[in-house]
C-alpha positions as CSV (number, residue, x, y, z in Angstrom):
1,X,25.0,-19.6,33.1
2,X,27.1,-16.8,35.1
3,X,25.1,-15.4,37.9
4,X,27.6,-13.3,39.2
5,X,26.7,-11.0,36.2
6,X,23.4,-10.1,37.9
7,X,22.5,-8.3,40.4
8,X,20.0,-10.7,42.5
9,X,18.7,-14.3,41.4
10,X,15.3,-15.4,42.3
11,X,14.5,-19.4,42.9
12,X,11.8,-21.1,44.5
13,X,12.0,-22.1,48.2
14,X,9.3,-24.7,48.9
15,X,6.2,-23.3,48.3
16,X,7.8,-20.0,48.7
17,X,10.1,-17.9,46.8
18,X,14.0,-16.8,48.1
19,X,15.9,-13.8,46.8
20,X,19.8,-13.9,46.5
21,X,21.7,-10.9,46.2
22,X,24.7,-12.0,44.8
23,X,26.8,-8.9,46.1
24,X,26.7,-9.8,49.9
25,X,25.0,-13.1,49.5
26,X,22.4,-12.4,51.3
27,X,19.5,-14.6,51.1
28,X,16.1,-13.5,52.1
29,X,13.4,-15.9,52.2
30,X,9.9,-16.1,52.5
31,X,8.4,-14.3,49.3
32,X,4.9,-15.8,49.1
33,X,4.6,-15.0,45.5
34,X,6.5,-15.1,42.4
35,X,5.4,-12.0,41.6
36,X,6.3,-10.3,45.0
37,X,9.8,-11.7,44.7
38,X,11.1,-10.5,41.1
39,X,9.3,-7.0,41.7
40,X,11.7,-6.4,44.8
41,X,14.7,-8.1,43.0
42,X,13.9,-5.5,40.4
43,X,13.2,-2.4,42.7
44,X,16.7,-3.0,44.1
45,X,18.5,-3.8,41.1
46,X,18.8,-4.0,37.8
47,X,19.7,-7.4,36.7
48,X,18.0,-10.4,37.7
49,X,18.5,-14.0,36.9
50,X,15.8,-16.6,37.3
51,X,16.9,-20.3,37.2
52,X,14.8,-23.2,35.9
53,X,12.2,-23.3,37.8
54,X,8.4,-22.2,37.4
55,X,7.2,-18.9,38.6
56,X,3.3,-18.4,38.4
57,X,2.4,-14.9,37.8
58,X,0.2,-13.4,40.5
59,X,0.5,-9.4,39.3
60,X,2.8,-7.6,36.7
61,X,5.9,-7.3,36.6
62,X,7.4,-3.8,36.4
63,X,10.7,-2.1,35.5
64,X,10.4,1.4,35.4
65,X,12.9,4.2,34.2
66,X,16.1,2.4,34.6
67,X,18.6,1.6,32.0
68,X,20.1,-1.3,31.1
69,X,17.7,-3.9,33.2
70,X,18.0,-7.1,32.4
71,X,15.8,-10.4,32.8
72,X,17.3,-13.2,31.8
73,X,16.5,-17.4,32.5
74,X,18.5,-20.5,31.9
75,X,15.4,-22.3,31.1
76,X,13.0,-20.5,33.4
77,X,8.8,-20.8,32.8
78,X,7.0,-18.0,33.8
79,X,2.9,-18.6,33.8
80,X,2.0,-15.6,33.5
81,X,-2.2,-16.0,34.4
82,X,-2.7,-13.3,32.0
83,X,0.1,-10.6,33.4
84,X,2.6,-8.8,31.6
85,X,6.6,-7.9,32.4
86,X,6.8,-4.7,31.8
87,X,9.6,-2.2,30.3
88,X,8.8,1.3,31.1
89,X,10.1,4.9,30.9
90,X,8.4,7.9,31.5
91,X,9.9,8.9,28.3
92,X,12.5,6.9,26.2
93,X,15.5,9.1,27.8
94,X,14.7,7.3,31.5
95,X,14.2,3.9,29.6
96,X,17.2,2.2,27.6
97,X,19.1,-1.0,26.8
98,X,16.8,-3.3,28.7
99,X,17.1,-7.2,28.0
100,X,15.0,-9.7,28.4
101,X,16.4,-13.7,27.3
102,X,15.8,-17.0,28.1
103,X,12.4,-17.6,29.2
104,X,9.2,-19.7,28.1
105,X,6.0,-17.4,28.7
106,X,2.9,-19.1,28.8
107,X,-0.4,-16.9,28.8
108,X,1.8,-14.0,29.5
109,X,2.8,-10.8,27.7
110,X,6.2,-8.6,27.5
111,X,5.2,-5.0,26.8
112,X,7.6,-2.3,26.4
113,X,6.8,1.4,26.4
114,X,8.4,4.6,26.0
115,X,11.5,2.6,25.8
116,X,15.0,3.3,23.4
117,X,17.1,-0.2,22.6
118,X,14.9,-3.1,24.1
119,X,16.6,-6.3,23.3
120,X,14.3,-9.4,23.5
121,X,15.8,-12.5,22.8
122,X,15.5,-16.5,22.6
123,X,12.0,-16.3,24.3
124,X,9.3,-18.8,23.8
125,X,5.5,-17.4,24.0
126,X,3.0,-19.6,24.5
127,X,-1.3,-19.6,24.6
128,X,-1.1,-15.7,25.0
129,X,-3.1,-13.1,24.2
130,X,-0.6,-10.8,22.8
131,X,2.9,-12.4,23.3
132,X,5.3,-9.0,22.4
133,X,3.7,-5.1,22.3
134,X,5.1,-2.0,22.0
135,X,3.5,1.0,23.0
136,X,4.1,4.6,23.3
137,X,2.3,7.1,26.1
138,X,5.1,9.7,25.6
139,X,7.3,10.3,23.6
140,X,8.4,7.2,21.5
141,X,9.8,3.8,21.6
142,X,12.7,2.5,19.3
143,X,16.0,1.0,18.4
144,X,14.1,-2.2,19.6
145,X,15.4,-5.7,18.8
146,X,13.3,-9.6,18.8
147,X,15.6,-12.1,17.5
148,X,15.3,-16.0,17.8
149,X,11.9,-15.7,19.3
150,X,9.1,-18.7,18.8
151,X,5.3,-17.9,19.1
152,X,2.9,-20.5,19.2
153,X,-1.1,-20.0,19.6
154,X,-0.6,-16.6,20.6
155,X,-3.3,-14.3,19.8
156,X,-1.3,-11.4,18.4
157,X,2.4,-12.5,18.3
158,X,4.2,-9.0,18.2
159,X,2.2,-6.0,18.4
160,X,3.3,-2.4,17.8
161,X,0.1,-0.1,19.6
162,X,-2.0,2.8,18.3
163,X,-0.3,5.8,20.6
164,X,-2.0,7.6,23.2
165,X,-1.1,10.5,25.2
166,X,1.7,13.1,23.7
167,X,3.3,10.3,22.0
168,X,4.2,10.1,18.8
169,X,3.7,6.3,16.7
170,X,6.9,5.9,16.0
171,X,8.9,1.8,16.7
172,X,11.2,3.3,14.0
173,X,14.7,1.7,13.6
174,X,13.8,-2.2,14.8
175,X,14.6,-5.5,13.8
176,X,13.0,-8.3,14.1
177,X,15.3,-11.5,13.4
178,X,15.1,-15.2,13.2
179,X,11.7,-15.5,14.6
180,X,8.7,-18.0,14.0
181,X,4.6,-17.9,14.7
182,X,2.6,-20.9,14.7
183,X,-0.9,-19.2,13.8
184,X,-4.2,-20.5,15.1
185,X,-7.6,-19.6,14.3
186,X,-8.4,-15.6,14.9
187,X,-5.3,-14.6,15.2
188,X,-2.1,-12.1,13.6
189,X,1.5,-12.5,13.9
190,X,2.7,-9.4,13.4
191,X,-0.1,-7.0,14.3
192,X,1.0,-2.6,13.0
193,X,-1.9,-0.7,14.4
194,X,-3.6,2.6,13.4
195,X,-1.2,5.3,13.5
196,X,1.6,3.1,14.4
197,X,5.3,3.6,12.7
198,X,6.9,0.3,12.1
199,X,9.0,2.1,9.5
200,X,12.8,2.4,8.6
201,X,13.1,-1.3,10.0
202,X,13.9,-5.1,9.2
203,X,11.7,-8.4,9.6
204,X,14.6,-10.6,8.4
205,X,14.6,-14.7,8.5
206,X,11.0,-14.6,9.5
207,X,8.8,-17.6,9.1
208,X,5.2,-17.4,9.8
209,X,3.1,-21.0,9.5
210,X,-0.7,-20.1,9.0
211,X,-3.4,-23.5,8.7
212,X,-1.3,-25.5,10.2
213,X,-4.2,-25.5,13.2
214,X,-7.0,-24.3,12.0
215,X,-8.7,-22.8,9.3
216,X,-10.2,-19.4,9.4
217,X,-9.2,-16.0,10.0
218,X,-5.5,-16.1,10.3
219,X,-2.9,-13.4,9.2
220,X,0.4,-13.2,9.2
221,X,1.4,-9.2,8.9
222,X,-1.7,-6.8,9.3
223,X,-1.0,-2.9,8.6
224,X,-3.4,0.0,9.7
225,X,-0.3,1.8,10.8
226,X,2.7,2.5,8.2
227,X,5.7,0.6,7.4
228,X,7.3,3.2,5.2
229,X,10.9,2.5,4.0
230,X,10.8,-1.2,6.1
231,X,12.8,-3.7,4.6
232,X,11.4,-7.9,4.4
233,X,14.0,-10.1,3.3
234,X,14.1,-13.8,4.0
235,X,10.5,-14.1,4.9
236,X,8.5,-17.1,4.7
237,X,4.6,-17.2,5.0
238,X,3.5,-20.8,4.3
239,X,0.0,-22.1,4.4
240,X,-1.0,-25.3,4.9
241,X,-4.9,-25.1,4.2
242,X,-6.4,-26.8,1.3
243,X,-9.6,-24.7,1.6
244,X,-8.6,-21.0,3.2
245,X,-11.1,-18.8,4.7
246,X,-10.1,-15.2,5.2
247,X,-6.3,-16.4,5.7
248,X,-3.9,-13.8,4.5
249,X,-0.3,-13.5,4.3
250,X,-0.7,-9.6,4.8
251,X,-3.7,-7.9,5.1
252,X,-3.5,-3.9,4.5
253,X,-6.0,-2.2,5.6
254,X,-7.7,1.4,4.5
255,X,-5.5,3.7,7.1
256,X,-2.9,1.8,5.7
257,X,0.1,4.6,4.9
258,X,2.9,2.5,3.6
259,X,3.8,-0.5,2.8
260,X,7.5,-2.3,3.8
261,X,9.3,-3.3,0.3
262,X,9.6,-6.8,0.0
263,X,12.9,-8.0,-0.9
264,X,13.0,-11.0,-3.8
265,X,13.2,-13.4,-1.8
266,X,9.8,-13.3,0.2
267,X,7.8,-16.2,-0.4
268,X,4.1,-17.3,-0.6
269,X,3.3,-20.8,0.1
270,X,0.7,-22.9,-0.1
271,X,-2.9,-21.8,-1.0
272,X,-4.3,-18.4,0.3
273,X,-7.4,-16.3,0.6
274,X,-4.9,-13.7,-0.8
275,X,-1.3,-13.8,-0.3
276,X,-1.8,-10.4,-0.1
277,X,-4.5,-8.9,0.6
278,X,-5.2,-5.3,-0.6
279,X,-8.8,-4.2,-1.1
280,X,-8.2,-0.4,-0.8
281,X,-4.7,-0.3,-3.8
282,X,-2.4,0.7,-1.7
283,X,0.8,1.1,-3.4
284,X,2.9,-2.3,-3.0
285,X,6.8,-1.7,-3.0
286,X,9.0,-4.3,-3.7
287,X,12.3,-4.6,-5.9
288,X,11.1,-4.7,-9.6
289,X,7.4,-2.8,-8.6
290,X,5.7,-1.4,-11.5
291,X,4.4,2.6,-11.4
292,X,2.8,4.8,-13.2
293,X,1.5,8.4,-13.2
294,X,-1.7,9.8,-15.0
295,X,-2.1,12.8,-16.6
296,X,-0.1,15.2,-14.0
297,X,-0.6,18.8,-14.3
298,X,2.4,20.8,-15.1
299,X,1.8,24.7,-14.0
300,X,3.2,27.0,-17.1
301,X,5.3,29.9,-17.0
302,X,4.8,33.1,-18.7
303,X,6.9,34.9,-21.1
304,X,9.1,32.4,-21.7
305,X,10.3,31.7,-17.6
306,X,9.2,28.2,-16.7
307,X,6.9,27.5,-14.0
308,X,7.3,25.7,-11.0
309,X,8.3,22.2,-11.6
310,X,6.3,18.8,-10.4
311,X,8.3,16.2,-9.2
312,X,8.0,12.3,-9.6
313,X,9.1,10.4,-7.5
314,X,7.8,6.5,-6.4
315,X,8.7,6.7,-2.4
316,X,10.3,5.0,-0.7
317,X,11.9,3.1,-3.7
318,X,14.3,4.5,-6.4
319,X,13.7,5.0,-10.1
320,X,14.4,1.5,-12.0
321,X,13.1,3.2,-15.5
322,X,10.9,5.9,-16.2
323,X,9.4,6.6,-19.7
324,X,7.4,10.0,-19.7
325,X,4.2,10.9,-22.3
326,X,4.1,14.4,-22.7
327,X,0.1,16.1,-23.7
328,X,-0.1,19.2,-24.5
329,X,-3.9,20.4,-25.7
330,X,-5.7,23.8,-25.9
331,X,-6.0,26.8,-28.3
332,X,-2.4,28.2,-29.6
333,X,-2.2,32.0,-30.1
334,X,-0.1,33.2,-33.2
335,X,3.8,31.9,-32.8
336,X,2.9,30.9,-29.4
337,X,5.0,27.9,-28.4
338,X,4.8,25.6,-25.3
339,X,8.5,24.3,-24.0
340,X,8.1,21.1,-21.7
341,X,11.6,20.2,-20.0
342,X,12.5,16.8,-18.5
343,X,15.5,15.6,-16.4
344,X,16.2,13.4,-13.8
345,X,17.6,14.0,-10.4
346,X,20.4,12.0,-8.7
347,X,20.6,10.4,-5.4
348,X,23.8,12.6,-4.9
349,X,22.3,15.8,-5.8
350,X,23.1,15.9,-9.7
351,X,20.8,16.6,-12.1
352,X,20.9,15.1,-15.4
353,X,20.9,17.0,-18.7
354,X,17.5,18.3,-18.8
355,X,15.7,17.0,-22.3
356,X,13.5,20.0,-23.8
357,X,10.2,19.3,-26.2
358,X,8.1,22.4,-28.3
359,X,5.0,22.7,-29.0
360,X,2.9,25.1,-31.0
361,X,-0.1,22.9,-31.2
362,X,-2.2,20.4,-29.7
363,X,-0.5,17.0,-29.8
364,X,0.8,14.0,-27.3
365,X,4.4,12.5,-27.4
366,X,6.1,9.8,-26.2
367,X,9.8,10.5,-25.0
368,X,12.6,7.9,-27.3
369,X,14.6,6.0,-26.3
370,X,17.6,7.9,-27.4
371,X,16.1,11.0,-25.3
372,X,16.8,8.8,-22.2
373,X,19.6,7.8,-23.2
374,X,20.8,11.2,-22.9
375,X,19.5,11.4,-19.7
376,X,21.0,8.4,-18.0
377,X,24.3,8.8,-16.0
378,X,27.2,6.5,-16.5
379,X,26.6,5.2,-13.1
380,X,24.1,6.6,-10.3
381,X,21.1,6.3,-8.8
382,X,18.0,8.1,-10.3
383,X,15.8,9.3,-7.0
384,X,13.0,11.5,-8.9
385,X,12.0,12.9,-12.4
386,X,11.5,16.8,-12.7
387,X,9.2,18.2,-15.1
388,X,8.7,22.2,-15.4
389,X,7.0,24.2,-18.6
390,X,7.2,27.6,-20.5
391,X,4.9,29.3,-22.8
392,X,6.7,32.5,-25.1
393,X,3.2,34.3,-24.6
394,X,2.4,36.7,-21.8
395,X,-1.3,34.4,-21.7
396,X,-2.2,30.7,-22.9
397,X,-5.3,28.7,-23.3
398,X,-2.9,25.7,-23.3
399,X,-2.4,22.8,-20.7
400,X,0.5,20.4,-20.2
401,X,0.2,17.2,-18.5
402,X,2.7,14.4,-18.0
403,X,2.1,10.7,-17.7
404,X,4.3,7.6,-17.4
405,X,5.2,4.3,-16.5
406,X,8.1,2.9,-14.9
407,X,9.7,0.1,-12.7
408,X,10.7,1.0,-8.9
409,X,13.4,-0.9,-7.0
């Protein structure tokens, strides 16, 4: 690899470590620890390039408020005796672009925070704790990348932290690409904590391998935090147990807020505890997901103006199909009639022609198929169903509620 690209290397010198700043070539020698030498490289610069040797961790490694810092190895081991490398910003705006690539990481961690556009790339973790987490303190911390990655008896591979401070939870707009967790006993690869927003992302050409070693409490994707509007596509959890205990391919949990929608080709294999595992109902999305709403109030507008409208809608997916059961039950007054009026909204802001049903007593209906047919667009995208009522009276015993059943995608 190029060194002239970076701003200092760091080698070992004997039982010492040298720093080379590849500038003015100057060399200075004597660093007693590992540690001690990539902290000043990193103090002075912002790029440093560490060769194949082995550096044993002695404190952390930090990098704070600069942009577009960069620790990158051709092969390099860092033992990290428990430390972490560290990205930080005192806010994302003093924190972006970082990159850190090429290194094997044993019993070490990487932890960004407060940072926008983190790249970390072709790093192998190793008998860690936590391998990868993201945490916020203040403000926020995304745009991030992980791409061909490997994580083997790690604890918790990737982690994205419960905030603290004035931060908000949000790891929105991240990717995590071409990546792989070797699970061992009581441990997650892909950890989303309380309050944290691993939403609007991708977990693409993922593969997690869970009893493969070991037996008992493994998990590949845990959610207390939300991953609202996250896309999975190409992602492989594969057991290898014959008997599992407690070994899930995702576990949500009860703070759980969204789920990510899992594209058609995300796969279960092997035998499971539960593939996934969902105690507390929370609404699944996937492409093809099955919905329904039960017996929604609609408010009724007097003297023939309709009321305010409800709107369905089965976020963060679109409507696939929708059929709608109209009930309408109560005492009618003398040539009182109830008007219940359906139609569909676009993605691009058009409404569809709106279908009307009267009542002027108690009964249920199903909408036809030829009243959705009158409904549906020659080609869009239906985003929610509006529903609004109107009674011809200036009073009314009545109610209205709607129910129905559709597929999401």
């Amino acid at each position: 690899m190029d060194r002239s690209g970076f701003d200092f290397v760091v080698s070992q010198d004997g039982s010492t470590f040298k720093v080379q700043n590849t500038l003015t070539n100057q060399l200075i020698h004597g660093f007693a620890t590992a540690s001690i030498a990539i902290n000043y490289a990193l103090t002075q610069g912002n790029s440093v390039y560490l060769g194949k040797d082995t550096f044993n961790l002695t404190a952390n490694i930090m990098v704070s408020n600069k942009w577009n810092a960069k620790i990158v190895g051709d092969g390099a081991t860092i033992n990290g005796n428990g430390h972490k490398i560290i990205i930080y910003g005192d806010d994302y705006t003093t924190s972006k672009y970082s990159l850190i690539s090429g290194l094997t990481i044993n019993n070490g961690t990487i932890r960004i925070e407060n940072t926008f556009g983190a790249t970390i790339t072709n790093i192998l973790f190793q008998n860690s704790a936590i391998g990868l987490e993201f945490a916020n303190n203040n403000t926020w911390t995304e745009g991030s990348k992980v791409e061909n990655c490997h994580f083997i008896n790690c604890t918790e591979g990737i982690a994205f932290r419960t905030p603290t401070g004035t931060a908000t939870g949000s790891y929105e707009s991240s990717e995590i690409n071409r990546c792989f967790f070797n699970q061992y006993d009581n441990s997650i690869a892909i950890n989303v904590e309380k309050q944290a927003e691993f939403s609007s992302s991708q977990l693409q050409n993922v593969r997690i391998w869970i009893g493969e070693y070991g037996n008992t409490n493994q998990t590949g994707l845990r959610m207390t935090g939300t991953m609202s509007q996250s896309l999975l596509s190409g992602v492989v959890f594969e057991s290898f147990s014959n008997a599992p205990d407690l070994l899930f391919g995702i576990d949500i949990l009860d703070s759980a807020d969204a789920t990510p929608i899992l594209n058609s080709d995300v796969s279960f294999l092997g035998d499971w505890t539960a593939r996934i595992h969902n105690p507390h109902g929370v609404w699944i999305s996937a492409s093809g997901s099955q919905f329904s709403r039960e017996n929604l109030p609609v408010p009724i507008g007097l003297n023939g103006e309709f009321g305010d409208n409800i709107i369905i809608i089965p976020k963060p997916l679109k409507i696939v199909s929708f059929k709608p059961k109209i009930d309408v039950q109560g005492s009618f007054s003398h040539d009182e009639t109830i008007t219940v009026r359906v139609q569909l909204e676009y993605l691009d802001n058009v409404y569809s022609k709106a279908i009307e049903k009267v009542f002027t007593n108690s009964s249920t209906i199903w909408f036809s198929d030829d009243d959705l047919l009158e409904m549906f667009p020659s080609q869009n995208v239906v985003l929610a169903v509006i529903v609004d009522a109107s009674c011809s009276s200036s009073s009314t015993d009545t109610t209205v509620k709607i129910s129905g059943y559709g597929i999401a995608g």
